[in-house]
C-alpha positions in Angstrom: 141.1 120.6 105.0 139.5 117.9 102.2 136.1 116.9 102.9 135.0 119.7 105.3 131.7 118.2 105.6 130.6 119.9 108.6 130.3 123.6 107.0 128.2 121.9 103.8 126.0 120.8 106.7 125.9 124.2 108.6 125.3 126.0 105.5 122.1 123.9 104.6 121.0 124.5 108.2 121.1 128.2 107.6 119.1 128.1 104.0 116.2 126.2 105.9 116.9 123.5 103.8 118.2 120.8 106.2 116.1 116.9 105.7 114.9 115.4 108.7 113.6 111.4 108.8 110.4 111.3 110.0 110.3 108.1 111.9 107.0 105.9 111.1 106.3 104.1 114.0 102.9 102.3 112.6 101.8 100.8 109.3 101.2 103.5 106.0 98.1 104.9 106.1 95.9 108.2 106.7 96.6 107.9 110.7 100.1 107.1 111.4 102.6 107.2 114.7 105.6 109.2 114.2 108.1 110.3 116.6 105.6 108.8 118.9 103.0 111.1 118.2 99.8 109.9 116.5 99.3 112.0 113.3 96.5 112.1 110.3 99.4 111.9 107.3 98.6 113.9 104.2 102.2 113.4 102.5 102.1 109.5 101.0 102.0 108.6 97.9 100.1 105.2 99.0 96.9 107.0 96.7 94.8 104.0 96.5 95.3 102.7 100.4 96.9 99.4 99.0 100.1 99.3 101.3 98.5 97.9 104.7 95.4 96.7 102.5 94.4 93.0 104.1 94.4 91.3 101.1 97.7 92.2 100.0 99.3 91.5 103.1 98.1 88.1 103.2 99.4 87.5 99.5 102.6 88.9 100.9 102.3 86.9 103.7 101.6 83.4 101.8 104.5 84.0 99.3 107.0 84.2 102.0 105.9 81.2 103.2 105.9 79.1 99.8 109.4 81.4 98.4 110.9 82.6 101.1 112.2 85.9 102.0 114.9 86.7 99.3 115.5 86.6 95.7 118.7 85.3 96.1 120.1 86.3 93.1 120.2 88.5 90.2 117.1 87.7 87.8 119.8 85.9 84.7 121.3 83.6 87.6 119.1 82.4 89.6 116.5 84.9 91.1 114.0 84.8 88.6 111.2 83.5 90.4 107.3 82.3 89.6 106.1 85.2 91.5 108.3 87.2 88.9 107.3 85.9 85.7 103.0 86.1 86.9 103.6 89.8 88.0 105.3 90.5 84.5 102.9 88.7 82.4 100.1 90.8 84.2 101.8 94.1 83.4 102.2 93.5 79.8 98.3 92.8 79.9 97.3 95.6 82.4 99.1 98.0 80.0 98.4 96.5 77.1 101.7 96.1 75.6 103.8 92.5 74.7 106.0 92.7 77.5 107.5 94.3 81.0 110.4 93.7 82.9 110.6 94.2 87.0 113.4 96.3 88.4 114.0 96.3 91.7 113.1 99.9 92.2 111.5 103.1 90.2 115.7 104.8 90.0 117.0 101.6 88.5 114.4 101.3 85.9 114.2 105.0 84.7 118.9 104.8 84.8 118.5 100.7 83.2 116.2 101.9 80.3 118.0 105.8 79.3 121.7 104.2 79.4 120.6 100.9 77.8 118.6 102.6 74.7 120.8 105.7 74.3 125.2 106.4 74.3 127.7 108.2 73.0 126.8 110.0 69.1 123.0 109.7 70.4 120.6 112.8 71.7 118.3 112.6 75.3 116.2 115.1 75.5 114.4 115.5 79.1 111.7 118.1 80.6 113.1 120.4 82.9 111.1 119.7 85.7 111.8 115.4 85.3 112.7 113.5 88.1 116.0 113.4 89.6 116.4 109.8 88.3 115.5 110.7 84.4 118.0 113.6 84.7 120.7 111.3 86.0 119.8 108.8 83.2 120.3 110.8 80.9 123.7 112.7 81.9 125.0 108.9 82.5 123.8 107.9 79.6 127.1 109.5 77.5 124.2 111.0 75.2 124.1 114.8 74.4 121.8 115.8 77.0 119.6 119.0 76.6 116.6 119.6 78.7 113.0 121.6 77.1 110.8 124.1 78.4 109.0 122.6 81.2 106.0 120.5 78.9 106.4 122.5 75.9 106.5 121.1 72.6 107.5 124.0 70.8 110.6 123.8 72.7 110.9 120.0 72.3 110.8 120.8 68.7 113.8 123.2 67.9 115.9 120.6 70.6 115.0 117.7 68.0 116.0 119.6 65.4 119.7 119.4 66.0 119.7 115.3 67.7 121.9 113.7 66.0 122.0 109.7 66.0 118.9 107.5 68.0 117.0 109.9 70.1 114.9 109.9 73.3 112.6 112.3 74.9 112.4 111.3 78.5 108.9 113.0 80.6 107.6 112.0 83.4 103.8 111.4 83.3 102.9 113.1 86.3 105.5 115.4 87.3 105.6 114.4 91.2 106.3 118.0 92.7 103.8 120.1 90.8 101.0 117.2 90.2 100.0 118.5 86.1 100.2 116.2 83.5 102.6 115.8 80.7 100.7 117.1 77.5 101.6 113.8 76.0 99.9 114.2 72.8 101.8 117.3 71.9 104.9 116.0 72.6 104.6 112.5 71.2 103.1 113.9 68.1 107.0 116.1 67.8 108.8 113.3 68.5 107.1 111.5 66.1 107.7 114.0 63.2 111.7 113.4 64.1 111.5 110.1 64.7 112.6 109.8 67.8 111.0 107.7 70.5 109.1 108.8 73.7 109.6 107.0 77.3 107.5 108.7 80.0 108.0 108.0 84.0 104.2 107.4 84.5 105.2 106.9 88.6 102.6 109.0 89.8 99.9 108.1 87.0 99.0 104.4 87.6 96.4 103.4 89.5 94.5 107.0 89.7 95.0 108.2 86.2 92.8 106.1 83.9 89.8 104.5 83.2 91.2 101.7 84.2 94.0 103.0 86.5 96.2 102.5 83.2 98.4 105.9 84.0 98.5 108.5 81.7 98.8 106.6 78.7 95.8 105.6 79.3 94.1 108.9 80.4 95.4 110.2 77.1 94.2 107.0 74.5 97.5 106.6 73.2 99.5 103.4 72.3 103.0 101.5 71.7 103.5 103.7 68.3 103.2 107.0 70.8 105.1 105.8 73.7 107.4 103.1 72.8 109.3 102.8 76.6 106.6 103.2 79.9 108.0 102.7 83.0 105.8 102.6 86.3 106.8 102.6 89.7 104.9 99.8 92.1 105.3 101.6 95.7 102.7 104.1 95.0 99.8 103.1 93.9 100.4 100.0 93.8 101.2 100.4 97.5 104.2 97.6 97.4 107.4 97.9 96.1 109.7 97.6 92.5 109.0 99.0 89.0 108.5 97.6 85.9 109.0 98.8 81.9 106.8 97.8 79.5 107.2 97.6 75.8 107.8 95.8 72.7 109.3 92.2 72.6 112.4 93.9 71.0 112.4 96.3 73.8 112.7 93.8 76.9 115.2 92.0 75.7 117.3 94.6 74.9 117.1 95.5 78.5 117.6 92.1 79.6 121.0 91.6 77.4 121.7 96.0 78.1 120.5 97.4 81.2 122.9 97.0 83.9 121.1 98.2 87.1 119.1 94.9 85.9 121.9 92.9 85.0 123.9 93.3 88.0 120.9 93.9 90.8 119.4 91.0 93.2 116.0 90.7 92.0 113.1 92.1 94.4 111.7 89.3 97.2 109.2 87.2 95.4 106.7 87.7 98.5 106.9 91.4 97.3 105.7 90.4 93.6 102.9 88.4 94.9 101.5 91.1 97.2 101.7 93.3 93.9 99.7 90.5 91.9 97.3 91.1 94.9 97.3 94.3 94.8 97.3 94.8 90.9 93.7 93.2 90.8 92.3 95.2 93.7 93.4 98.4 91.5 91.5 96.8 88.6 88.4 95.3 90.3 88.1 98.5 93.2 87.0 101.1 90.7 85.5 102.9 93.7 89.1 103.8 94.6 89.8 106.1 92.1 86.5 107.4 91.8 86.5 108.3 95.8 89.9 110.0 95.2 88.6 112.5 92.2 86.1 113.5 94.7 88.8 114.4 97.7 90.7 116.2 95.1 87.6 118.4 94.0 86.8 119.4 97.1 90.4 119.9 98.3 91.1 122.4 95.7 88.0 124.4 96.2 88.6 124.4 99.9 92.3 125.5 99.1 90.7 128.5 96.8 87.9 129.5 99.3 91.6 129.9 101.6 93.0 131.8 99.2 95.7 129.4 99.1 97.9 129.2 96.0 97.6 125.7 94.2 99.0 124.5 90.9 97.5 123.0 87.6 97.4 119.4 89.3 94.7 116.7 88.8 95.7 114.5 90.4 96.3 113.5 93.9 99.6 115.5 94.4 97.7 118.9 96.0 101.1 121.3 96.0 100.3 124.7 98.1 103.0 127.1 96.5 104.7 129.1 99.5 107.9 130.4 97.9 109.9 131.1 100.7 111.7 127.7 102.5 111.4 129.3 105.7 107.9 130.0 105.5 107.2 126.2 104.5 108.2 125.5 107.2 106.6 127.1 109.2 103.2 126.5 107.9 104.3 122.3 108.0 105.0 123.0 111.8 101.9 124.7 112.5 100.1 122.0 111.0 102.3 118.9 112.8 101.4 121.2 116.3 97.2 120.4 115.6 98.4 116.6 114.7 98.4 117.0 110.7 101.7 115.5 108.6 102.5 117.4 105.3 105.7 117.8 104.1 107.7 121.0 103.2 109.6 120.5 99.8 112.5 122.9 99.2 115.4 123.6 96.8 116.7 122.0 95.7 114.6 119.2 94.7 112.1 122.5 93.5 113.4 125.5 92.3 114.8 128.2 94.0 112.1 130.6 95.0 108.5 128.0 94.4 109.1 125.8 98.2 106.0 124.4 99.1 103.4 122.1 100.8 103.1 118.8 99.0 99.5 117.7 100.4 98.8 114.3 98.5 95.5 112.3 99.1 94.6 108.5 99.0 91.4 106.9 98.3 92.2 105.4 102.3 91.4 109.4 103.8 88.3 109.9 104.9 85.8 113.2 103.9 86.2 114.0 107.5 90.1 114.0 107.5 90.1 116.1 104.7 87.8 118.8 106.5 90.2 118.6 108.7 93.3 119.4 106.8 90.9 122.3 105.6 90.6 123.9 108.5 94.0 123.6 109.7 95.3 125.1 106.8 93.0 127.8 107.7 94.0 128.4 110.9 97.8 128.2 109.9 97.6 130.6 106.5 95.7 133.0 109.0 98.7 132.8 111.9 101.3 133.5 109.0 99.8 136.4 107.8 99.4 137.6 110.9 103.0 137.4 111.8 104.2 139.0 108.6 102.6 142.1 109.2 104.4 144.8 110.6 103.6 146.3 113.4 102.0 149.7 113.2 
């Protein structure tokens, strides 16, 4: 029997590594309704607490009122909007580079930009650990497609050796499962001595990465030479909704006349680009933000530690506590929904076999108090699994 969907569904069920939609019942932030339960949410990746900030809602607010609730259109018919042009004009100055282009969301940008720049007779060459959409990029592309050691320039190296025609090296900035850092420099510096050009997925870097909040570019001091293609996402940190690339003059157009999940998309609502334009300048102007969220992160990972929990080499806001097993993820995400505490349980295969985990992320929104109290549940819960995986005597 063709399409014998029901045992592809069973057989999930029995790896422990069946999805479930939480159902949010109240506006993003630390303390949530879901499933009609009130819950203190430690799995967003709203890490600035911009997405039910006041101000932005009241941009969002006024530019349906003045634009309406639609774009319409696609961008080249007639859905190019003021709200549009402002919020692009603003990202080519907040990342310092001559131009950016909205897409409608973070996978159209990352599959627009790959299959636009790269084809048949032309090399992509991704990170192992990149986000689904860079991978699919770069497999739809038609390029040859080879993926590196896992932020390793030495293995980035003997890959660039054998590209043949125009060649990319796709990374995200912040890899969004694990939380470390692309070592940028390093890789830039091999693409560099190939010639090919770097685009990095900073999705996770803007707004906490940064003097500024100016992603891992930033963090790192590096420029349009180093980085020709940055794409950022605007639901994160920015706490709204879209993406944008940012680039060279040559660069945007090329995506404008190239790209076709921007060709052939309806642009985003312009309400949505002027909550961003909102929200954009609280990133900028709110310094305490960011500067409140390196403090959560310190003293989450040394209350991890003092657990004996196992973290990764993360930075930033995304806190990963490696489990290994899927089934004992999710067990310590259900002891942890059972004292009121939301954190989800990632398993294969968006990680790899064997490395399932907790993916705790913070936001400058959480509280010291709220933190404490993901602490201590953690506690409690590492304690009750031990305790059931030893044998009795």
């Amino acid at each position: 029997m063709p399409f014998d969907l029901a045992s592809r569904l069973a057989a999930r069920q029995e790896e422990n590594l069946y999805r479930q939609r939480p159902l949010l019942e109240s506006p993003q932030g630390p303390e949530v309704r879901v499933d009609g339960r009130p819950m203190l949410a430690f799995c967003s990746n709203d890490y600035l607490g911009l997405a039910n900030h006041p101000e932005v809602k009241a941009a969002f607010i006024r530019g349906v009122e003045r634009w309406g609730a639609g774009g319409g259109a696609s961008h080249l018919v007639i859905g190019h909007s003021g709200p549009h042009h402002d919020l692009e004009l603003a990202l080519a100055e907040f990342t310092g580079r001559p131009r950016a282009l909205l897409f409608s969301t973070g996978y159209m940008a990352n599959l627009g930009a790959v299959t636009a720049l790269v084809g048949k007779g032309d090399t992509v060459l991704e990170d192992r650990l990149n986000h689904a959409s860079l991978l699919d990029a770069g497999l739809l592309s038609g390029a040859r497609f080879s993926r590196y050691l896992h932020n390793d320039a030495d293995s980035l190296a003997s890959r660039l050796e054998r590209a043949e025609g125009d060649t990319l090296v796709v990374t995200d900035g912040v890899f969004s499962m694990d939380g470390d850092l692309a070592d940028l420099p390093a890789l830039c510096a091999a693409a560099r001595a190939r010639g090919a050009w770097v685009m990095v997925d900073d999705a996770h870097g803007f707004g906490p990465l940064g003097t500024n909040g100016g992603g891992i570019v930033e963090h790192f001091g590096l420029g349009l030479e180093d980085v020709p293609v940055l794409v950022g996402t605007l639901g994160k940190g920015f706490g709204t909704a879209g993406a944008f690339v940012a680039g060279s003059e040559e660069l945007i157009e090329t995506l404008i006349q190239f790209a076709r999940p921007y060709i052939y998309t309806t642009s985003q609502p312009p309400a949505v680009a002027c909550a961003t334009l909102k929200s954009l300048e609280l990133l900028q102007r709110e310094r305490w933000r960011r500067e409140h969220l390196e403090k959560l992160i310190q003293r989450f990972r040394q209350g991890a530690a003092e657990i004996g929990l196992t973290l990764m080499d993360s930075p930033t806001p995304i806190q990963p506590i490696l489990v290994g097993d899927s089934a004992r993820a999710l067990k310590l995400s259900a002891l942890l929904r059972e004292r009121g505490l939301l954190v989800g349980a990632i398993r294969p295969p968006t990680v790899p076999a064997g490395s399932a985990r907790l993916r705790v992320t913070l936001s400058a929104a959480h509280s010291e108090e709220q933190l404490e109290s993901l602490l201590s549940a953690l506690a409690d819960g590492w304690a009750t699994l031990a305790k059931e995986e030893v044998p009795d005597a």
